[in-house]
ROVEX-967039 format. One record per residue (C-alpha): residue number from 1; residue in one letter; chain; x, z, y. Coordinates in steps of 0.05 Angstrom, whole numbers, plus 5000, padded with zeros to 4 digits. Each point is the difference from the previous one (the first is absolute). Example, Ala and Ser with C-alpha at 12.3 -4.5 7.8 and 13.67 -1.06 7.14 Angstrom:
2
<pt 1 "a" "A" <5246 5156 4910>>;
<pt 2 "s" "A" <5027 4987 5069>>;
This chain:
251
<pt 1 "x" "A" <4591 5304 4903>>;
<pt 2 "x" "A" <4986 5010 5076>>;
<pt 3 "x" "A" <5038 4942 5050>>;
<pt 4 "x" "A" <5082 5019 5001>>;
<pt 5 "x" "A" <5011 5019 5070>>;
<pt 6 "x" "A" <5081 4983 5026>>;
<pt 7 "x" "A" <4995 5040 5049>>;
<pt 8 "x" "A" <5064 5041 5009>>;
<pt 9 "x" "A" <5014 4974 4937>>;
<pt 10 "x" "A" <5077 4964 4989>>;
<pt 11 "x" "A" <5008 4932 4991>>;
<pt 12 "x" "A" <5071 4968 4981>>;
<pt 13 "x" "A" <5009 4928 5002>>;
<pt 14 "x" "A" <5061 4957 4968>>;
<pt 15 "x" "A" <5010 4936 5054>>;
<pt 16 "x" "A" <4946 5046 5047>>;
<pt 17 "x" "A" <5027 4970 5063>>;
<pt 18 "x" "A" <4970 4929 5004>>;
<pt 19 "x" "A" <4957 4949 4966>>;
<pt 20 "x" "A" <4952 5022 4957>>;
<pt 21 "x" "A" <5041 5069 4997>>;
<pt 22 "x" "A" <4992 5013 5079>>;
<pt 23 "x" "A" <4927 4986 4995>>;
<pt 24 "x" "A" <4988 5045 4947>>;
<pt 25 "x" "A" <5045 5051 5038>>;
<pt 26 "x" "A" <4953 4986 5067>>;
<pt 27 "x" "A" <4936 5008 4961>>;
<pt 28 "x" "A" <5011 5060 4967>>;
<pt 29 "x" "A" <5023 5036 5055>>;
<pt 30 "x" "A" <4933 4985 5034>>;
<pt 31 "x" "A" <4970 5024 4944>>;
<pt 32 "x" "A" <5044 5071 5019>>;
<pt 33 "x" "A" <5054 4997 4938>>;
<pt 34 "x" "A" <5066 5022 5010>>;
<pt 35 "x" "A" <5053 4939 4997>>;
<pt 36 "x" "A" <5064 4993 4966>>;
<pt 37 "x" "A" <5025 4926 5024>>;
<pt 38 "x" "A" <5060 4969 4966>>;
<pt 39 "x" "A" <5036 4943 5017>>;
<pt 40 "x" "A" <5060 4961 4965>>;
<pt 41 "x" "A" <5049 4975 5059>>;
<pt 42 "x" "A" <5019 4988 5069>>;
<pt 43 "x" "A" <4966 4940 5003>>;
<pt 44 "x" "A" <4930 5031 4998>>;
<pt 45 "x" "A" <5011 5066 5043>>;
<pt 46 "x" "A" <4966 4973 5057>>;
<pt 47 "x" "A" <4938 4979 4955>>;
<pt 48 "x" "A" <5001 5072 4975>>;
<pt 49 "x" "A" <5008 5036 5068>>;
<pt 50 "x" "A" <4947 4965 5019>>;
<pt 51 "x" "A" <4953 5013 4946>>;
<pt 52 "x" "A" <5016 5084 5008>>;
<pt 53 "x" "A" <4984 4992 5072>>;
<pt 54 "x" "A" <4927 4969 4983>>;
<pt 55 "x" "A" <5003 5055 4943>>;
<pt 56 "x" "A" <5005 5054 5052>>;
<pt 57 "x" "A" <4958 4963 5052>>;
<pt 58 "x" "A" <4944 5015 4944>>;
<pt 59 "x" "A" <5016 5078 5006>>;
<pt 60 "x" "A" <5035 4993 4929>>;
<pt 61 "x" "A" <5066 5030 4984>>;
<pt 62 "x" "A" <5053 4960 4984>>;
<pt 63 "x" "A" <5073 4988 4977>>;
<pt 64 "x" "A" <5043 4940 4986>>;
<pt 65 "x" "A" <5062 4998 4934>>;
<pt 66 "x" "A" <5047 4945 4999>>;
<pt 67 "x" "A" <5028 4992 4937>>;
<pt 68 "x" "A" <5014 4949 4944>>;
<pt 69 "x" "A" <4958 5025 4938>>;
<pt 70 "x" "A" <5035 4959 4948>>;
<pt 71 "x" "A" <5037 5056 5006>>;
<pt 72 "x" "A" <4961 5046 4964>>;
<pt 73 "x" "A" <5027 5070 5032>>;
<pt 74 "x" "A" <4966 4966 5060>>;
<pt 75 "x" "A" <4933 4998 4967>>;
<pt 76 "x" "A" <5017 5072 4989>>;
<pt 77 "x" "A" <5020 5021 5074>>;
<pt 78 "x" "A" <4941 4957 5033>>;
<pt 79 "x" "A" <4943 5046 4951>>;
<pt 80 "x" "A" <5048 5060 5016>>;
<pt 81 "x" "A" <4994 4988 5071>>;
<pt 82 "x" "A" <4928 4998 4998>>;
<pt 83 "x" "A" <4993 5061 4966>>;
<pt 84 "x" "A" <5048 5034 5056>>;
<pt 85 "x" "A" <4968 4973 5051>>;
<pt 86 "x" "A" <4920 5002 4974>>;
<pt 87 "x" "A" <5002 5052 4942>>;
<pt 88 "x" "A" <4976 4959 4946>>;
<pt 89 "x" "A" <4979 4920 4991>>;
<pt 90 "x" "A" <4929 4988 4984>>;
<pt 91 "x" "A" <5007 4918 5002>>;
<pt 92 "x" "A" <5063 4955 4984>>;
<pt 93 "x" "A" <4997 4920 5008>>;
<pt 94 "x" "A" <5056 4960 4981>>;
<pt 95 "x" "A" <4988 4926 5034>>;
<pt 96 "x" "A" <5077 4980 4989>>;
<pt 97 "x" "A" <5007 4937 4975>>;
<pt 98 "x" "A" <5055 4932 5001>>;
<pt 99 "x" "A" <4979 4927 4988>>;
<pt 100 "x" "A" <5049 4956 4972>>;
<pt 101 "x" "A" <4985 4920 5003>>;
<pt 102 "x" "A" <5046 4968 4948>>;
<pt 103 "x" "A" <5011 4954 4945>>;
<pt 104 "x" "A" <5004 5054 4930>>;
<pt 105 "x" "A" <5058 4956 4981>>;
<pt 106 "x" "A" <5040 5015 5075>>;
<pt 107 "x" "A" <4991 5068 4999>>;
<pt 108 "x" "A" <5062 5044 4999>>;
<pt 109 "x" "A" <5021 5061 4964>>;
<pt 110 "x" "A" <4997 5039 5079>>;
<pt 111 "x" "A" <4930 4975 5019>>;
<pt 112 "x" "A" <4973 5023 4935>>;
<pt 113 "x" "A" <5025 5072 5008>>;
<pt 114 "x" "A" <4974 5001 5072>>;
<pt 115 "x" "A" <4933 4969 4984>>;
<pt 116 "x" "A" <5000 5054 4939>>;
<pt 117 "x" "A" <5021 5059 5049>>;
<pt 118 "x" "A" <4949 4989 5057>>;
<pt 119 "x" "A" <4945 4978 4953>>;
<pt 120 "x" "A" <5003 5033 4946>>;
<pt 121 "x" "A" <5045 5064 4998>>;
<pt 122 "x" "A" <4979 5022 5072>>;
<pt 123 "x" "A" <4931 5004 4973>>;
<pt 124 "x" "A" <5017 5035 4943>>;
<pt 125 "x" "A" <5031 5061 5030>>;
<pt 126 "x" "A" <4951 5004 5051>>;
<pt 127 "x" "A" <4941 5006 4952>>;
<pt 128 "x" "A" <5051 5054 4962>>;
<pt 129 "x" "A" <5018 5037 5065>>;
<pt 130 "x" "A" <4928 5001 5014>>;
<pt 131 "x" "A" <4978 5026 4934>>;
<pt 132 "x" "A" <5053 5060 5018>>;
<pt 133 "x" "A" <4988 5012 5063>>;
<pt 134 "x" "A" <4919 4978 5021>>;
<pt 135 "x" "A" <4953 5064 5005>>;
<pt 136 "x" "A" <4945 4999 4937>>;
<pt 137 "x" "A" <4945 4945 5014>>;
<pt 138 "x" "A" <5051 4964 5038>>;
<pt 139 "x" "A" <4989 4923 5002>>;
<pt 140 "x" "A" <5058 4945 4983>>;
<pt 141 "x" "A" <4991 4921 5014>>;
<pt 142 "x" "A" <5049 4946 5003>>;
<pt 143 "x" "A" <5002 4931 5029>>;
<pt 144 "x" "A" <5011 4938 4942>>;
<pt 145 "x" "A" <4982 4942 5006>>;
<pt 146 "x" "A" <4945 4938 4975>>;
<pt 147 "x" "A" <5053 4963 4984>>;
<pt 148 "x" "A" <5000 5039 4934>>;
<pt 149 "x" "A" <4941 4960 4977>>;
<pt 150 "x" "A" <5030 4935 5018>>;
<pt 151 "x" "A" <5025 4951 4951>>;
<pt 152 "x" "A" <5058 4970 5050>>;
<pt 153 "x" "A" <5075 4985 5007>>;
<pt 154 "x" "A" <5053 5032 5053>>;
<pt 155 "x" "A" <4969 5064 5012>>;
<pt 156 "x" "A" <5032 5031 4927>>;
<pt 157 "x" "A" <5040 5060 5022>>;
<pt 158 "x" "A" <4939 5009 5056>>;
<pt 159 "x" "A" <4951 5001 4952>>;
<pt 160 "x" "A" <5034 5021 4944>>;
<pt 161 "x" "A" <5028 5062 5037>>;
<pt 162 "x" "A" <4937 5023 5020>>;
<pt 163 "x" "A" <4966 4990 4932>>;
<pt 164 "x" "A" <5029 5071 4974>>;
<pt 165 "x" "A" <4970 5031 5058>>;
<pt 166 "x" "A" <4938 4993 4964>>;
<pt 167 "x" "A" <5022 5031 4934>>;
<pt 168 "x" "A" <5029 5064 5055>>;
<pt 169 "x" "A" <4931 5000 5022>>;
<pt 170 "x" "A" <4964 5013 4936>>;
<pt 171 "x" "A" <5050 5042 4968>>;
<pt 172 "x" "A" <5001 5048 5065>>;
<pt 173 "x" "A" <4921 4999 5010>>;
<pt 174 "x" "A" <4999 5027 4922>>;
<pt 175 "x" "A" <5063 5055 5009>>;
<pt 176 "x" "A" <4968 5022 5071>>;
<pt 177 "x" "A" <4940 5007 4988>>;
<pt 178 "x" "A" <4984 5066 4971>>;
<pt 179 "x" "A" <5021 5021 5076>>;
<pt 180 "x" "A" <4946 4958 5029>>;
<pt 181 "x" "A" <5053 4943 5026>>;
<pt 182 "x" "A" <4972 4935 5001>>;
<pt 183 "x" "A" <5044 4931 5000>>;
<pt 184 "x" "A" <4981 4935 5018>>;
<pt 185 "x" "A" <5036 4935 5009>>;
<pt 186 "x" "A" <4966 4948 5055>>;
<pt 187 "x" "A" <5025 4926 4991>>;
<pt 188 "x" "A" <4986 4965 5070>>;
<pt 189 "x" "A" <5009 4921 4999>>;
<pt 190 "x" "A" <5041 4974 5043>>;
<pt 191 "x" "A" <5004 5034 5073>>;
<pt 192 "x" "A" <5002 4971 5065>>;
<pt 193 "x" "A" <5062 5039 5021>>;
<pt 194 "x" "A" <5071 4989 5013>>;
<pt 195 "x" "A" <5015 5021 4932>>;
<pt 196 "x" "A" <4959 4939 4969>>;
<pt 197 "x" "A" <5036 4941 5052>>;
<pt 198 "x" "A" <5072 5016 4978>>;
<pt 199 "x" "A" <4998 4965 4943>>;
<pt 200 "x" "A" <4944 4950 5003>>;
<pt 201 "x" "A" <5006 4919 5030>>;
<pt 202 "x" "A" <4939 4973 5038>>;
<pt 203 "x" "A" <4977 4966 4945>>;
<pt 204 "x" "A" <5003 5066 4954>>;
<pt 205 "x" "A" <4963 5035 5061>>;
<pt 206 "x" "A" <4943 4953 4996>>;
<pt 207 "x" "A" <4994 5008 4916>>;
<pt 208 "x" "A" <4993 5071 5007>>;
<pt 209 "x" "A" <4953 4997 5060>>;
<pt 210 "x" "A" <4951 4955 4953>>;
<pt 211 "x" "A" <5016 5034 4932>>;
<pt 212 "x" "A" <4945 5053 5013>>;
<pt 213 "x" "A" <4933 4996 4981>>;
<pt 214 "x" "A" <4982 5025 5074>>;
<pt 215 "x" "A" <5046 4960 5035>>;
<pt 216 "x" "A" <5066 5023 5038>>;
<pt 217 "x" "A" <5053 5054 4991>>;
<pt 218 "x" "A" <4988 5069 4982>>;
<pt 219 "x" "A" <4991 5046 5062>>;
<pt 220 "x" "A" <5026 5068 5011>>;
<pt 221 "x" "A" <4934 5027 5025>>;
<pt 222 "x" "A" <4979 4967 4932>>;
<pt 223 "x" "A" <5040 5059 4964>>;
<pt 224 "x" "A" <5006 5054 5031>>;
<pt 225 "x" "A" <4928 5030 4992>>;
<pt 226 "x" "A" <5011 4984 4932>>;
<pt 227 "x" "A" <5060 5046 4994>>;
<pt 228 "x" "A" <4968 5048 5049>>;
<pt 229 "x" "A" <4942 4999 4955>>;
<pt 230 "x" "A" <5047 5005 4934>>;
<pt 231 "x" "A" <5031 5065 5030>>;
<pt 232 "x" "A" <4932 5029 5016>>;
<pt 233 "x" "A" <4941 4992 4978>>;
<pt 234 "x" "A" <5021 4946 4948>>;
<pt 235 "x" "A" <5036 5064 4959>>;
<pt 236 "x" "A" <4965 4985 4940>>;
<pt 237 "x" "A" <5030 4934 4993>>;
<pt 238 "x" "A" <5070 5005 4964>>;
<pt 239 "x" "A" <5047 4974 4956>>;
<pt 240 "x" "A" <4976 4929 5031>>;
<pt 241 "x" "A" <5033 4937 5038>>;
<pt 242 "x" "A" <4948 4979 5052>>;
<pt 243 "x" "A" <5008 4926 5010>>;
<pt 244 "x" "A" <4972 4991 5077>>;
<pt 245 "x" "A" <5018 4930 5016>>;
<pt 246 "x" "A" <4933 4965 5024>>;
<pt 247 "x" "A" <5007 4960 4922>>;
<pt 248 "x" "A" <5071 4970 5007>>;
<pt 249 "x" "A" <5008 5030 4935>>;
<pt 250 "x" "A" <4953 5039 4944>>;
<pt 251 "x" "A" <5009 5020 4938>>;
């Protein structure tokens, strides 16, 4: 198959607006795709605005949705509104994700459901919405995590929330694909982003800086030619988690 070309193609991205989700939204708009950017609150608008200004900077279009997709008529209204907007969706990317520190035994009955909604129904719906809504030969892939491979305490409703993901993967790669859809999972170790140092002491910092075969935390520009690669020219790959971690973990 000839190289996949993005131009004026549409892109939709779950958590789009910073991290690892801005700089995929930056580098496909260079690339020419059309961007749909979400975001989940307030507290990263100006992350987001900021990431749809370098979007259009790059002669991209681009639009921002603020919504909460653990509500799953959100899911519904942010591929809708790509649709309206773009006429179609060629690409979607869910990078959504919550990490939960805690003792299995300390956990409550609330964190459980929220680590279960962000995790693991948020990407469930999304790889269903996109299965309705993505044009044929349309390209899925969502963010996990290495941690999956791990054999470690505290991180259970982390971990174990994302697990499914993997099972959504393969069973969406096998129903989709008669349409030419292709859906990956990527499983970065852990990133050197805000979302990591939220739950991690100094002394858990340094572990995971050493745990990898390479040596330090997992960098963004790490992953995202990875998913960019996934979504392109990687098409043939699917049904699979990629484990991209620099060997924290393997299996």
């Amino acid at each position: 198959m000839s190289k996949i070309d993005l131009k004026n193609k549409v892109v939709l991205i779950a958590g789009g607006g910073k991290n690892l989700g801005g700089l995929l939204s930056r580098d496909f708009a260079l690339m020419g795709a059309k961007m749909a950017i979400h975001y989940n609150s307030e507290g990263s608008r100006a992350a987001s605005e900021e990431t749809l200004k370098a979007v259009q900077a790059a002669g991209a279009e681009g639009f921002l949705f603020q919504s909460d997709l653990t509500q799953v008529g959100n899911i519904t209204k942010f591929f809708d509104a790509a649709i309206d907007t773009y006429g179609g969706v060629d690409v979607a990317i869910n990078t959504v994700g919550m990490v939960l520190k805690k003792p299995f035994v300390d956990t409550t009955e609330a964190e459980y459901d929220q680590m279960s909604d962000i995790n693991s129904k948020v990407a469930y719906f999304f790889i269903q919405e996109a299965g309705k809504k993505l044009n044929d030969n349309g390209k899925i892939c969502t963010i996990v995590t290495s941690l999956l491979a791990a054999y470690t305490g505290l991180y259970s409703t982390y971990e174990g929330m994302k697990a499914p993901v993997e099972h959504f993967t393969r069973a969406a790669s096998k129903e989709f694909g008669n349409r030419g859809i292709s859906v990956t999972a990527v499983a970065p170790g852990p990133m050197d982003t805000p979302f990591f140092y939220g739950q991690e002491s100094d002394d858990a910092v340094a572990y995971h800086k050493s745990a990898s075969a390479l040596g330090g935390l997992t960098d963004i520009k790490d992953i995202a030619p990875l998913v960019e690669f996934l979504v392109t020219d990687g098409w043939w790959i699917t049904g699979q988690t990629i484990f991209a971690n620099g060997g924290y973990t393997t299996r």
